[in-house]
N, C-alpha and C positions, 0 to 999 in steps of 0.2 A: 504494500500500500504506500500508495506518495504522501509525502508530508511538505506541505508549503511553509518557509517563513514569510513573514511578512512584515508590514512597520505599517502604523498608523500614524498620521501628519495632521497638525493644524489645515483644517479647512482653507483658511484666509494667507496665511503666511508661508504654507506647506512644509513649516518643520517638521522635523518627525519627532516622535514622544512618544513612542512604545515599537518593540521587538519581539514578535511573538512567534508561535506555532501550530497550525489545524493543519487536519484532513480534507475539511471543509470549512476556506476562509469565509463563504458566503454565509453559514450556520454560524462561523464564530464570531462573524461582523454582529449579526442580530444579539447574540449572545452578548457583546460588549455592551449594546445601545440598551439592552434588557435590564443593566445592571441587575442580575438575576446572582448575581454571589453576595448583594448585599454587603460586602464588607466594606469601612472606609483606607481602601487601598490610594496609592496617588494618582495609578491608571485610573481609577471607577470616579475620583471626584475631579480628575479632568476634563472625563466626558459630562458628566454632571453639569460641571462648569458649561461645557459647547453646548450644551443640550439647553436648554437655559438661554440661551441667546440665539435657540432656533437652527441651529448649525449642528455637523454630526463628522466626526473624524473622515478621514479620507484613507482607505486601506487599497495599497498596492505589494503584491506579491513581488518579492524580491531575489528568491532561491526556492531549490524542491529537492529531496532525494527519494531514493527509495531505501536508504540506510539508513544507523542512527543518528535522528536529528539533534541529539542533545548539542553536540559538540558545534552543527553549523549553527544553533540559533546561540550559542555562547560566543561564537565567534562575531557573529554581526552583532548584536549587542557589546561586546568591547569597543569594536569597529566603530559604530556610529557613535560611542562616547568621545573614541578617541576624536573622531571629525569633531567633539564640541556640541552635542548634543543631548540636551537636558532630556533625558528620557523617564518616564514613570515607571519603569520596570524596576517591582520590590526586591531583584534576586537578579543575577548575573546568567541565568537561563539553566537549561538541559532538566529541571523542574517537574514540566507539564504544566497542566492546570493545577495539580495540587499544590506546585510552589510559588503559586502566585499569592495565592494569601499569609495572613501574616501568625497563622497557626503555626504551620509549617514551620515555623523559623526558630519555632520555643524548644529547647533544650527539654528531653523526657530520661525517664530514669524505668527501667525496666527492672520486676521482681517474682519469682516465684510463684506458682499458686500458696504455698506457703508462709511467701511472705518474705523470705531471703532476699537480698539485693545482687541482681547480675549482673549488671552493665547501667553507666552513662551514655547519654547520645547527644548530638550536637542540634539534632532538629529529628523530629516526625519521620521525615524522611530516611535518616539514617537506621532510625530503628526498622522501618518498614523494611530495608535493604538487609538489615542482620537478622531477620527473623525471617525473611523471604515470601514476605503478605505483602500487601498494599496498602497505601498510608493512608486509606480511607477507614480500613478497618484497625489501625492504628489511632486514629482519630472518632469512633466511636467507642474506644476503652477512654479515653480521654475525657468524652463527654458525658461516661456514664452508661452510656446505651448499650453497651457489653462490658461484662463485668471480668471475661479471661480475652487475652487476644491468642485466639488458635487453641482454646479451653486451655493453656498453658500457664499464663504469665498475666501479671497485672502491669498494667503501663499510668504512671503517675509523670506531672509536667513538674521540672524543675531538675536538679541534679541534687538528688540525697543518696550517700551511701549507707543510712542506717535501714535497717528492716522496718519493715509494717506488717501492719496485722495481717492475717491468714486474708483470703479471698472466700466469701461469704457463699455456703455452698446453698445452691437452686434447692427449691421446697418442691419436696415431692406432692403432686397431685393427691389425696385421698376422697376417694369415691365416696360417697355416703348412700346406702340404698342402691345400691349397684345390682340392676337384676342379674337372676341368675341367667337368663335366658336373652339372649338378645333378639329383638325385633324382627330379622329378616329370618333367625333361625325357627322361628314358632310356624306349626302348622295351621294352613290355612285350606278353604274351599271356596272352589268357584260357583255361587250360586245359580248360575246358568246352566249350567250343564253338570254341574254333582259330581264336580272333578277334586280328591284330598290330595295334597301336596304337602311335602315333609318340612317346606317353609315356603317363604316368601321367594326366594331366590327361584326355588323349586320351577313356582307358578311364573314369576315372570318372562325366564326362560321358556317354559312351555309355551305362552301365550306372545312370546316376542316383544314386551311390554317392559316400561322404568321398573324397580320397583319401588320406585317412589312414591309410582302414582298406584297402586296397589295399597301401599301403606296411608296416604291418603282418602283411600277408601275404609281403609279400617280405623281411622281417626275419626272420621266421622266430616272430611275435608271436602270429600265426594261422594257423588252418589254413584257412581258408573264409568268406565275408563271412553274412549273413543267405538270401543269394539262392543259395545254395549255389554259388557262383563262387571259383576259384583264379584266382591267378596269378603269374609267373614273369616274368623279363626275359630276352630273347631275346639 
């Protein structure tokens, strides 16, 4: 798959002020003018700023490979600093989208499920690369929203080498009143034709029918399937 750099420019003046990378520059134009990552980046309140005064950056593709693009959009981002160019890119490139925010950039401390301390990291990123996941799922132990990364390890922001408490083990479900018998397993008949079936499954098989809509008969949901059939449990 190709990956385009590109640089976005002052509308009026046609500096450029960002260095970036898509698949699809067209989708990642909309995406910029979306400001759909909500964070206050220098890119996002630039365009804010154009946007605002009715004007909308100016994106020209600059490079493409079919390799990896880390290195070319690192290298045009020096490049156009070196020309003297005030650029809003939070990170020096080769990132993705996840280094464009200013998450990414916070120092995390990886530990045990027990709790033991294993490693410092310099950013998100780095952790994501020693543990061989993706710094998205790196970033939802971060916020909470998973409690292990890779049911492994806890990931906390900052650089602490002392331990922390164990990792809080999942509550097992406990059924209350759990029939014996499950629903589709109970024997039913077809009132139509006086046909017993050893369950539900049995019948809707025979009949080519959900059994959903079987079981909705027998709730009391329906009266009759499309094939004009009833049915009851015996």
């Amino acid at each position: 798959m190709k990956t385009y750099i590109y640089i976005l420019q002052e509308p009026d003046t046609f500096l450029v002020r960002y260095v970036g990378k898509s698949n699809n520059p067209k989708r990642r134009l909309q995406h910029h003018l979306s400001n759909k990552d909500k964070n206050n980046s220098h890119s996002n309140n630039w365009i804010k700023s154009l946007k605002l005064k009715g004007l909308i950056p100016i994106m020209t593709v600059i490079d493409e490979t079919d390799k990896d693009w880390r290195l070319l959009e690192m290298y045009w981002i020096e490049q156009f600093k070196a020309w003297g160019f005030n650029l809003t890119n939070c990170t020096n490139g080769g990132e993705g989208a996840y280094g464009a925010g200013q998450w990414n950039n916070k120092p995390v401390s990886a530990y045990t499920k027990e709790g033991r301390f294993i490693k410092s990291f310099e950013s998100q990123k780095q952790c994501a690369e020693h543990f061989k996941t993706s710094q998205g799922n790196v970033k939802m132990c971060i916020n909470g929203k998973n409690i292990l990364l890779l049911k492994k390890y806890q990931i906390r922001l900052g650089k602490d080498i002392t331990d922390i408490l164990p990792a809080p083990s999942y509550k097992k479900y406990e059924w209350k009143n759990k029939p014996e018998v499950h629903w589709m397993s109970k024997p039913v008949k077809c009132n139509e034709d006086n046909i017993e079936f050893n369950s539900i499954t049995d019948a809707a098989e025979y009949y080519g029918i959900l059994k959903t809509s079987i079981n909705n008969i027998l709730n009391g949901k329906a009266k009759q399937t499309r094939s004009k059939k009833s049915f009851s449990y015996i």
